[in-house]
NUVOMAR-586844 format. One line per 3 residues: number of its first residue (from 1); for each residue y, x, z of N, C-alpha, C, CB. Coordinates in steps of 0.1 Angstrom, whole numbers. Each point is the difference from the previous one (the first is absolute). Glycine has a CB too. Example, Ala and Ser with C-alpha at 12.3 -4.5 7.8 and 13.67 -1.06 7.14 Angstrom:
BEGIN
1	-57:132:78:12:-9:0:12:9:0:-12:-19:12; 23:15:-19:11:9:0:11:-8:8:-6:12:-22
REM end
This chain:
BEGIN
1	-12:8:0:12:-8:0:12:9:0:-12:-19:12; 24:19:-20:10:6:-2:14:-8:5:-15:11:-20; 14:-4:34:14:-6:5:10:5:-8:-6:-1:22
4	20:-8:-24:11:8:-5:7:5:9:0:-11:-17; -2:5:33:10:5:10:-1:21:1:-5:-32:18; -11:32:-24:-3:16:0:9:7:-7:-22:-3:1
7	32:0:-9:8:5:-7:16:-4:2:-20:1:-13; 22:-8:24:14:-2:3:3:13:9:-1:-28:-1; 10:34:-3:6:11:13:2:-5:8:9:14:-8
10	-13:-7:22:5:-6:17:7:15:0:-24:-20:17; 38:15:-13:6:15:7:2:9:-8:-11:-2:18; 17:14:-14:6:9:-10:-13:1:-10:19:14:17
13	-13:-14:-27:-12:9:-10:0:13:-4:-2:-18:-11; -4:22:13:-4:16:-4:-11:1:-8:8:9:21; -3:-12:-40:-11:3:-10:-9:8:-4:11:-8:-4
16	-4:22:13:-18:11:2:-8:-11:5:6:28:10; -3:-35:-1:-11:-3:12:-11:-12:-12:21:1:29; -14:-4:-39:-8:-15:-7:-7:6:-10:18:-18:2
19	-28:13:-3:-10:4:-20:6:-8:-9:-26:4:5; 28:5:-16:2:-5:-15:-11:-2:-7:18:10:0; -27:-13:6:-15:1:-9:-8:-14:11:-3:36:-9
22	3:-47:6:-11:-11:6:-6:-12:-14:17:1:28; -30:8:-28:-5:-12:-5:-4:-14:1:-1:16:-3; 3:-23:14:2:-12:13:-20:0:1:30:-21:-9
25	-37:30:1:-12:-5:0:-6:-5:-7:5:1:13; 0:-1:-26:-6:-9:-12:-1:9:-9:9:-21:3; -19:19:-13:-2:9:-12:12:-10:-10:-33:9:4
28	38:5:-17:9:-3:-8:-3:-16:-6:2:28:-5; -15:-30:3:-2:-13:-5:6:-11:8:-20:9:-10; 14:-5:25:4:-15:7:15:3:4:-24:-8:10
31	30:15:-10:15:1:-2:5:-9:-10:-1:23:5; -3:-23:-15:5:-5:-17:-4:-16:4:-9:23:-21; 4:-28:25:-10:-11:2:8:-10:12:-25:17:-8
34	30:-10:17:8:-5:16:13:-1:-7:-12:15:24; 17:-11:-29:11:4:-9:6:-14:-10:-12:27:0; -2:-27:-6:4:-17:-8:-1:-4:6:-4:-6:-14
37	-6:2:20:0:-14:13:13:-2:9:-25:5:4; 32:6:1:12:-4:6:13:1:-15:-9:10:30; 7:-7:-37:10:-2:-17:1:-19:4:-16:25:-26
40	2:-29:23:-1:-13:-6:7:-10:13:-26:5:-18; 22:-2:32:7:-5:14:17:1:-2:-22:9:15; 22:4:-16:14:-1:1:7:-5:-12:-1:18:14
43	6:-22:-22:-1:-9:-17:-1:-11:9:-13:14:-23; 3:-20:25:-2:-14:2:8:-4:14:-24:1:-14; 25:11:24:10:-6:9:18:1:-3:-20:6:15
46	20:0:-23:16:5:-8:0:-10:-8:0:26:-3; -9:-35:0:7:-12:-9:3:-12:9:-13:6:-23; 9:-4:35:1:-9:11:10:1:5:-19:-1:5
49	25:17:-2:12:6:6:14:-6:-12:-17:28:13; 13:-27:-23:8:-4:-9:5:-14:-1:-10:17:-10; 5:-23:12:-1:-18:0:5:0:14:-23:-11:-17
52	19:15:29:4:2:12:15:0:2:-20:11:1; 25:1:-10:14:6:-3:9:4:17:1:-17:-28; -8:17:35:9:6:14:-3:15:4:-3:-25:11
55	-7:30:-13:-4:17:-4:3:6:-8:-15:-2:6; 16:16:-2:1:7:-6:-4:14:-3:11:-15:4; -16:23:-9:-8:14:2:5:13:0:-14:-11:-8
58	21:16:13:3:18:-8:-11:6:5:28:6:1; -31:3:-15:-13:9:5:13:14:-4:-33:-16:-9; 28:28:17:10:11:-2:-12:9:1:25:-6:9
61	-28:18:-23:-5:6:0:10:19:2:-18:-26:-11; 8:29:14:7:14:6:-12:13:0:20:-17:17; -14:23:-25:-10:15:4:7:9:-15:-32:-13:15
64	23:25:-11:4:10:-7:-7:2:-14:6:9:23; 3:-1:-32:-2:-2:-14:-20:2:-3:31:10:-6; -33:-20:-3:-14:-2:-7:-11:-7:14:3:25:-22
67	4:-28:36:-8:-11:5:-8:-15:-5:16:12:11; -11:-9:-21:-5:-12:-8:4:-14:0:-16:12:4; 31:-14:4:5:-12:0:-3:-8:-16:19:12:20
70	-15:-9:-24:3:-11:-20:-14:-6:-3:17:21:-16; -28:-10:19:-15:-8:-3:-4:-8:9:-9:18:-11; 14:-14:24:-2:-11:9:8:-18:1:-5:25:11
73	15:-21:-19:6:-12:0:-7:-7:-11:20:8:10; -27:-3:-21:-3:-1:-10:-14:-11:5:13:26:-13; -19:-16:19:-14:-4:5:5:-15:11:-15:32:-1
76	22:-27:10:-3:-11:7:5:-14:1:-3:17:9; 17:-17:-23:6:-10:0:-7:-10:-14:23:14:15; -31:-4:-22:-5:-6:-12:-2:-14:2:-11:20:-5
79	4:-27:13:0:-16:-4:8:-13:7:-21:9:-6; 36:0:6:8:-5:7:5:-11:-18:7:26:27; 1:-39:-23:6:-6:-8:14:11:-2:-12:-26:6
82	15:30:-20:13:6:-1:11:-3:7:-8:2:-17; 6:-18:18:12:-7:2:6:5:19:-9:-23:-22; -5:30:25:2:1:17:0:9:7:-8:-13:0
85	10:29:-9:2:7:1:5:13:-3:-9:-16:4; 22:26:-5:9:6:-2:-1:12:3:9:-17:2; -9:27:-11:1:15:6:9:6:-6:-21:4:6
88	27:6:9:15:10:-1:0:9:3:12:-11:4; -14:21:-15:3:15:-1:12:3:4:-12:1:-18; 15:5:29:13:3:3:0:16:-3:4:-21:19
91	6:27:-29:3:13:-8:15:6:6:-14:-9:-24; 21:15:23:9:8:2:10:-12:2:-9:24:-13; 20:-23:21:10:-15:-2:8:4:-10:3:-9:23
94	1:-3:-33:10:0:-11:16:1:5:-18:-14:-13; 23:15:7:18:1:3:4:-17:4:7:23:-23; -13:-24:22:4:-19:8:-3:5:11:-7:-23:-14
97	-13:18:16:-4:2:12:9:10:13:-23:-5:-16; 26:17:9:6:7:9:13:-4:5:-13:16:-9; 21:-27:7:14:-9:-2:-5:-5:16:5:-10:-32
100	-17:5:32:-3:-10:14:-4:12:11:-12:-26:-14; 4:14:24:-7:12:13:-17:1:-8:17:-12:31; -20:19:-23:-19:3:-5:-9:-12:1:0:24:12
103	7:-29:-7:-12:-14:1:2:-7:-8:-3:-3:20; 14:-1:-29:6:-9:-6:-10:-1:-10:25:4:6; -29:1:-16:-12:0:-14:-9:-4:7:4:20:-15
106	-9:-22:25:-9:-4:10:-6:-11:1:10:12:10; 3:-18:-4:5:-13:1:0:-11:-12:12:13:16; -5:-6:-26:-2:-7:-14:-17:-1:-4:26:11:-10
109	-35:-1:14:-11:2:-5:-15:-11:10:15:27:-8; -5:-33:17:-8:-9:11:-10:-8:-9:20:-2:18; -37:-8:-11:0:-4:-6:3:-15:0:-10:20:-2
112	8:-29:-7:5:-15:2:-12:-7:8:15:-1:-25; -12:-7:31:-10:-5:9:-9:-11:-9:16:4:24; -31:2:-16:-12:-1:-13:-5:10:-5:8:-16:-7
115	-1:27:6:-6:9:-6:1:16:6:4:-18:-18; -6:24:10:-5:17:4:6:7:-10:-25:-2:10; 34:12:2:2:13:-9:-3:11:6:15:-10:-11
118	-20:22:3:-3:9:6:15:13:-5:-32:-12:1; 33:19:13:6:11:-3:-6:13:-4:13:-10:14; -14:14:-23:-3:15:-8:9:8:3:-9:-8:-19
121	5:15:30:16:8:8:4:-12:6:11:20:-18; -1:-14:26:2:-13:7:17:6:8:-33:-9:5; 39:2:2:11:1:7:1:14:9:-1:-27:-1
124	-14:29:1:-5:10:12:5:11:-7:-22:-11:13; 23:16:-23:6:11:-11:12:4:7:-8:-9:-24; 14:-1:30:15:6:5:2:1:14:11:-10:-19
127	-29:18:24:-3:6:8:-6:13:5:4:-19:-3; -10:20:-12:-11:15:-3:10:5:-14:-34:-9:8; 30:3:-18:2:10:-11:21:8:2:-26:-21:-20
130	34:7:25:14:8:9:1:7:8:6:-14:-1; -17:9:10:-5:14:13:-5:10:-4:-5:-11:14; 1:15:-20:-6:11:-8:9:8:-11:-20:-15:3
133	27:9:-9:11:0:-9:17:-5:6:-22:-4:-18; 24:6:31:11:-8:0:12:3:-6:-11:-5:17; 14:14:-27:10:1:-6:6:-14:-12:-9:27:6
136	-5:-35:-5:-1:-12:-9:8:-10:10:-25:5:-14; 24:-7:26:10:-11:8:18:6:-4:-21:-4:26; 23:16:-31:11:1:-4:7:-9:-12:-8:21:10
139	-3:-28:-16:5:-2:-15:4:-12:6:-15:12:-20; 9:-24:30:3:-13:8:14:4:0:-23:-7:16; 37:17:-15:7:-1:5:4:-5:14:-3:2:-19
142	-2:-4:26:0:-3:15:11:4:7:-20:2:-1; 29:-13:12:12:5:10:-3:11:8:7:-21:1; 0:30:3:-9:11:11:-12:12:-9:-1:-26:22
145	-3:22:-33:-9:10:-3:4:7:-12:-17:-13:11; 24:25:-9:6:9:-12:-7:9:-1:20:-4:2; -29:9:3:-10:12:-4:-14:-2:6:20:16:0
148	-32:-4:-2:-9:-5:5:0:-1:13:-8:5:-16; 14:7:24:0:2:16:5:-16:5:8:30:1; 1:-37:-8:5:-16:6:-15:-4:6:22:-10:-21
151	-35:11:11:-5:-11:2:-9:7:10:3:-15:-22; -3:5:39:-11:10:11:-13:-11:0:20:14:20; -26:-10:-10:-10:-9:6:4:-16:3:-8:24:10
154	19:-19:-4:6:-20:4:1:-7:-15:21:5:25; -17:-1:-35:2:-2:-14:-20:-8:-1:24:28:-9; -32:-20:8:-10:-3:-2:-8:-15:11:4:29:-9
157	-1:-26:19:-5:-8:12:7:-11:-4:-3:17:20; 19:-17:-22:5:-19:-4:-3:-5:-10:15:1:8; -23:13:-20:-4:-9:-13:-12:-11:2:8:22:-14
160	-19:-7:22:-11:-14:9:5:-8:4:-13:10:7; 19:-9:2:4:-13:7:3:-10:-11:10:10:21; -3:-8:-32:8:-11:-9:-13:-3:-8:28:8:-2
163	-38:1:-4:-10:-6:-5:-9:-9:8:2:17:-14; -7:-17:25:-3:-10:13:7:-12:-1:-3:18:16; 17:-15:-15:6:-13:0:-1:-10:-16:16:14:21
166	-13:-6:-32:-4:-6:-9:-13:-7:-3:15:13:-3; -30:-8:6:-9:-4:1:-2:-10:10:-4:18:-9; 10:-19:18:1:-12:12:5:-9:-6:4:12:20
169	10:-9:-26:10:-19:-5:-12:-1:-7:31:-3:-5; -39:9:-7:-5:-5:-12:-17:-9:8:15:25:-20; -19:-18:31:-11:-7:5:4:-13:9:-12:24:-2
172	20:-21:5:4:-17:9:3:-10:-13:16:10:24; -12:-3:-33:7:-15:-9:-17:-2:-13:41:7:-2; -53:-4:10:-10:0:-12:-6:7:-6:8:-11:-2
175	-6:24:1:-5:12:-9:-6:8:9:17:1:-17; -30:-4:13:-13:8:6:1:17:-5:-18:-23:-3; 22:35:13:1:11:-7:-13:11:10:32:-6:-11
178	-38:10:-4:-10:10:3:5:12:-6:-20:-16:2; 16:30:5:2:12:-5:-15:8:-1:25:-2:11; -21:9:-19:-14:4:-6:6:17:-6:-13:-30:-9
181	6:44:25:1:8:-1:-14:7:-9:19:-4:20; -21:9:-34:-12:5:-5:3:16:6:-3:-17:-24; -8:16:30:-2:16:6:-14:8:-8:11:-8:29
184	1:20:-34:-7:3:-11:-3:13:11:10:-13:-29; -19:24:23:-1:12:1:11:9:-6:-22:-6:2; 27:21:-4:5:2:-5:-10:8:-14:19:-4:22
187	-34:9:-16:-7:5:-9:-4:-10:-12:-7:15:18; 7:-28:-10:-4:-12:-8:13:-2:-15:-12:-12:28; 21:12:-24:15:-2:-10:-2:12:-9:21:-11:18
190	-26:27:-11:-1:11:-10:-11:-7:-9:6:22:15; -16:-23:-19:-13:-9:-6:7:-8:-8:-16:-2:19; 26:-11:-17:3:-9:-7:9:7:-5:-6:-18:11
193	18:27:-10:7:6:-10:-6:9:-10:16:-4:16; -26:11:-12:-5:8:-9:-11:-9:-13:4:21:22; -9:-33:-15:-3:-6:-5:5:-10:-16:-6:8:24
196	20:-8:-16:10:-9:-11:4:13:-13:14:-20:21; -15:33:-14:4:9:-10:-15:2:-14:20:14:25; -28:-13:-19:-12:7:-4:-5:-14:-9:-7:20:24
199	15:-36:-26:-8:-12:-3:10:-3:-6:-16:-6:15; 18:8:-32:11:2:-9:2:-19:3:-7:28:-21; 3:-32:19:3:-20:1:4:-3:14:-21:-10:-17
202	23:19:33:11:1:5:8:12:2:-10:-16:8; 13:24:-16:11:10:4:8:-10:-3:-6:24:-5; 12:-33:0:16:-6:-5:4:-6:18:-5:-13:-35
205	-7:12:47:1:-3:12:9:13:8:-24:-16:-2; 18:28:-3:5:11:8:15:3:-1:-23:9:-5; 28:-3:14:14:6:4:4:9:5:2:-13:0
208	6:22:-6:3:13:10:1:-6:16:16:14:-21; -4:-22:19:5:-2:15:-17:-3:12:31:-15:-13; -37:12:9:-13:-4:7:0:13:3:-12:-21:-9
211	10:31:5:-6:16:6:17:3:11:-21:15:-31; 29:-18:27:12:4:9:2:-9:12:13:9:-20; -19:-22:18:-2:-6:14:-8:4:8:4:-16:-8
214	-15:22:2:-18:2:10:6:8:5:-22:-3:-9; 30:16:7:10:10:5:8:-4:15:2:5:-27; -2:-16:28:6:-7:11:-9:-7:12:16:-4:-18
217	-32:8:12:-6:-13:6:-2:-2:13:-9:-1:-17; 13:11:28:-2:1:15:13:-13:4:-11:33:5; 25:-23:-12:10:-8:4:-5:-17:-6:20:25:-2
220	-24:-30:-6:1:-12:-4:-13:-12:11:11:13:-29; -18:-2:32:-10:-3:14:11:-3:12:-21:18:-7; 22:-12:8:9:3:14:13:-11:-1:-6:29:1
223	6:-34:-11:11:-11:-5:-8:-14:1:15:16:-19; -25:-14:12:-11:-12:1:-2:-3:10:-9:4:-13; 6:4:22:-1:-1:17:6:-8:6:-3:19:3
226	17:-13:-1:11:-8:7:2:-12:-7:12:20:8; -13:-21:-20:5:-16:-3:-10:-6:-4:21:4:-6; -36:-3:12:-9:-12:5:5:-5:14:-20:9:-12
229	17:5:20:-1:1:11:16:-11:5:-19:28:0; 26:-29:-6:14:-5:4:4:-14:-4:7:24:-2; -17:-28:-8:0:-16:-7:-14:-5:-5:23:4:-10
232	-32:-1:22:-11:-4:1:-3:-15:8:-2:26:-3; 6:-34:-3:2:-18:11:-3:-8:-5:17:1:9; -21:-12:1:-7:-6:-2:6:-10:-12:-10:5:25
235	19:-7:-27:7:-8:-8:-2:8:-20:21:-6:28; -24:18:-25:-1:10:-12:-5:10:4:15:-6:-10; -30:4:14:-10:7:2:-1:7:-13:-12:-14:17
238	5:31:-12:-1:12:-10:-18:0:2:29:18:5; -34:-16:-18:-15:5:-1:-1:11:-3:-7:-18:-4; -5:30:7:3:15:-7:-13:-3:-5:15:19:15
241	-15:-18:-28:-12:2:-7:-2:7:-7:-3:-13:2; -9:16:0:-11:17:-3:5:-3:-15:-29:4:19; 31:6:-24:-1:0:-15:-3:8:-11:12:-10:7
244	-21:18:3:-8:12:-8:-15:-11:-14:5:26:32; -6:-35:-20:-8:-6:-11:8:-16:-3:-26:14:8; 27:-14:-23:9:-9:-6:-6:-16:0:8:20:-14
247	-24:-17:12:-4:-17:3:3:-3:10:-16:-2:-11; 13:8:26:-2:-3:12:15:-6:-2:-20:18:12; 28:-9:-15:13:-3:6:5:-16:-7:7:31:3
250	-13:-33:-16:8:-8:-6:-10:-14:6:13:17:-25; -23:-18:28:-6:-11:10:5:-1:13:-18:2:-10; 22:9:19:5:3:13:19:-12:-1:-17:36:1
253	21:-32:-10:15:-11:-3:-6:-12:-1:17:15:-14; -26:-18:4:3:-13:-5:-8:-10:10:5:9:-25; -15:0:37:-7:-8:11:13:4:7:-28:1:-1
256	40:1:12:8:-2:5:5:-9:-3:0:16:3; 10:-10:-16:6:-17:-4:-7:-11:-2:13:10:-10; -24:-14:8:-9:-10:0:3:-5:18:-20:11:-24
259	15:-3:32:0:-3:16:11:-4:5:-14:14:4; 26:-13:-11:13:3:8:4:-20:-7:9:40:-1; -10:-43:-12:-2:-9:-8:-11:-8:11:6:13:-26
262	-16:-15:29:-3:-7:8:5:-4:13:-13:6:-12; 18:5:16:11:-4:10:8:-14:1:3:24:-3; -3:-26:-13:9:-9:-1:-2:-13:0:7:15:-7
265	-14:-23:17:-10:-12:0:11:-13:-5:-20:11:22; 34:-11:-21:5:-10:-2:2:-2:-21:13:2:32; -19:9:-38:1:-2:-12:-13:-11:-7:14:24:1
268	-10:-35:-6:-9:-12:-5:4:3:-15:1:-19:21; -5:12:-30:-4:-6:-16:9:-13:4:-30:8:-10; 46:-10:1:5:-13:5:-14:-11:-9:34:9:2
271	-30:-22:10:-2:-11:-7:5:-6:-9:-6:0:15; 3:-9:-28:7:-11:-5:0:-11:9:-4:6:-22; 23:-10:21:0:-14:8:-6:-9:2:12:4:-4
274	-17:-13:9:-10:-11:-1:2:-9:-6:-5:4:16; 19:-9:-23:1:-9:-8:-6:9:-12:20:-15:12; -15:26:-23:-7:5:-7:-13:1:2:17:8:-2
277	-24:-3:13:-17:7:2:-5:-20:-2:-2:33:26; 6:-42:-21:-5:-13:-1:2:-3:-18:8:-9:29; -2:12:-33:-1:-3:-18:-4:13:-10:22:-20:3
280	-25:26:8:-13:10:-17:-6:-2:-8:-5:8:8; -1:-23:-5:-4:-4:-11:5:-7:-12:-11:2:15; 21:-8:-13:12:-1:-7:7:7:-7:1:-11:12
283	0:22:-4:4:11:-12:-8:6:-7:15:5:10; -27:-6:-7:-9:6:-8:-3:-8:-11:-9:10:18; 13:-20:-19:-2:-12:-10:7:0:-8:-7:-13:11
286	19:13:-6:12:1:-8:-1:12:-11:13:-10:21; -15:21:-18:-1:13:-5:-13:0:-8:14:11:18; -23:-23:-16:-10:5:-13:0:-17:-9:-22:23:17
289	31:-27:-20:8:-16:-4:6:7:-12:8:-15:25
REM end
């Protein structure tokens, strides 16, 4: 039996301490196999959530380059109705975006209640890949912040705080938000990049900048850390999943969100009114007349 609570962080995290490698115990096949079976559940409760229309889903995925986010969305949202679900690549901010505060593209990107969107990158970017790079919070223009030395630790600590708070208004008014940390290896990412190089139908995947990030990868740990460990709630609970193996991981999401979705016992299939459901047969008549 595969608890998911086994994958919620309690308490500081410290990712030496976690494996990037869980097979939950299933051979590759019955991975593939658990996998539909919660595909076809979740679809059939997403058209319920939809007709429902008071829910809402952000899924936010997060991990480091060739984790495998894209196939996993690929894999797990496959028998979703189009109409019910949304994915947002969030890339460098444009000369607008950068006009507003960080959350703002965010916000526009919410999803409509009924449905699911997932973040590809996510808000959390303007917590690691800035921290890591913070010469990039320079471009925000910001009051108070004219160089890098402006931006300290308190800089960092109120951004958590403001992402918390954002995730809080968005979960009180309906929007179910799950986070989804892929914890890769770093030997594991060497494999997949040398992989994409050496497999001419994905090199057009490969990027310099991917070898100048891995360059970073303790600091972007050590970033990961603090901002689980700091917006880890109940309201927008964080999952760390293993992601050295890609089936495991892409069944490991779509049984969470399946569980978290049952949570939700007040979602029904509306009824037709009873004056309508009392003349079905009437319309059925009518329409073959």
């Amino acid at each position: 039996m595969i608890s998911i609570d086994n994958f919620r962080p309690k308490g500081t995290v410290k990712l030496a301490d976690i494996s990037t490698l869980n097979d939950l115990g299933l051979s590759d096949d019955e991975k593939e196999e658990k996998l539909q079976e919660v595909q076809k559940k979740l679809s059939k409760k997403q058209d319920a959530m939809y007709a429902h229309n008071k829910y809402a889903f952000l899924i936010c995925l997060q991990g480091m380059d060739t984790c495998g986010k894209d196939s996993l969305i690929r894999e797990v949202f496959k028998e979703f109705n189009m109409r019910g679900v949304v994915v947002h690549s969030f890339k460098t901010p444009t000369s607008t975006e950068l006009e507003h505060d960080y959350l703002w593209r965010h916000y526009l990107a919410l999803p409509e209640k009924g449905k699911f969107a997932v973040f590809n990158r996510t808000h959390y970017e303007n917590v690691l890949v800035t921290r890591v790079h913070p010469e990039y919070i320079l471009n925000e223009n910001l009051p108070n912040i004219n160089t890098v030395e402006d931006i300290t630790d308190e800089f960092w600590q109120d951004r958590l705080q403001q992402i918390n708070n954002f995730e809080k208004h968005i979960a009180q008014n309906g929007t179910k938000v799950l986070k989804f940390y892929f914890h890769m290896s770093k030997e594991e990412q060497r494999k997949r990049l040398l992989k994409r190089l050496e497999n001419e139908e994905d090199q057009w995947k490969f990027s310099v900048g991917d070898l100048k990030e891995r360059e970073h990868w303790d600091r972007y740990m050590a970033c990961y850390e603090e901002a689980i460990s700091s917006t880890n709630t109940e309201y927008a609970p964080w999952y760390i999943v293993p992601a050295d193996d890609k089936k495991a991981a892409r069944y490991l999401v779509a049984k969470i969100i399946w569980e978290h979705l049952q949570l939700l016992t007040d979602i029904i299939e509306p009824e037709l009114e009873p004056d309508v459901k009392a003349n079905i047969e009437v319309y059925k008549k009518m329409l073959q007349d």
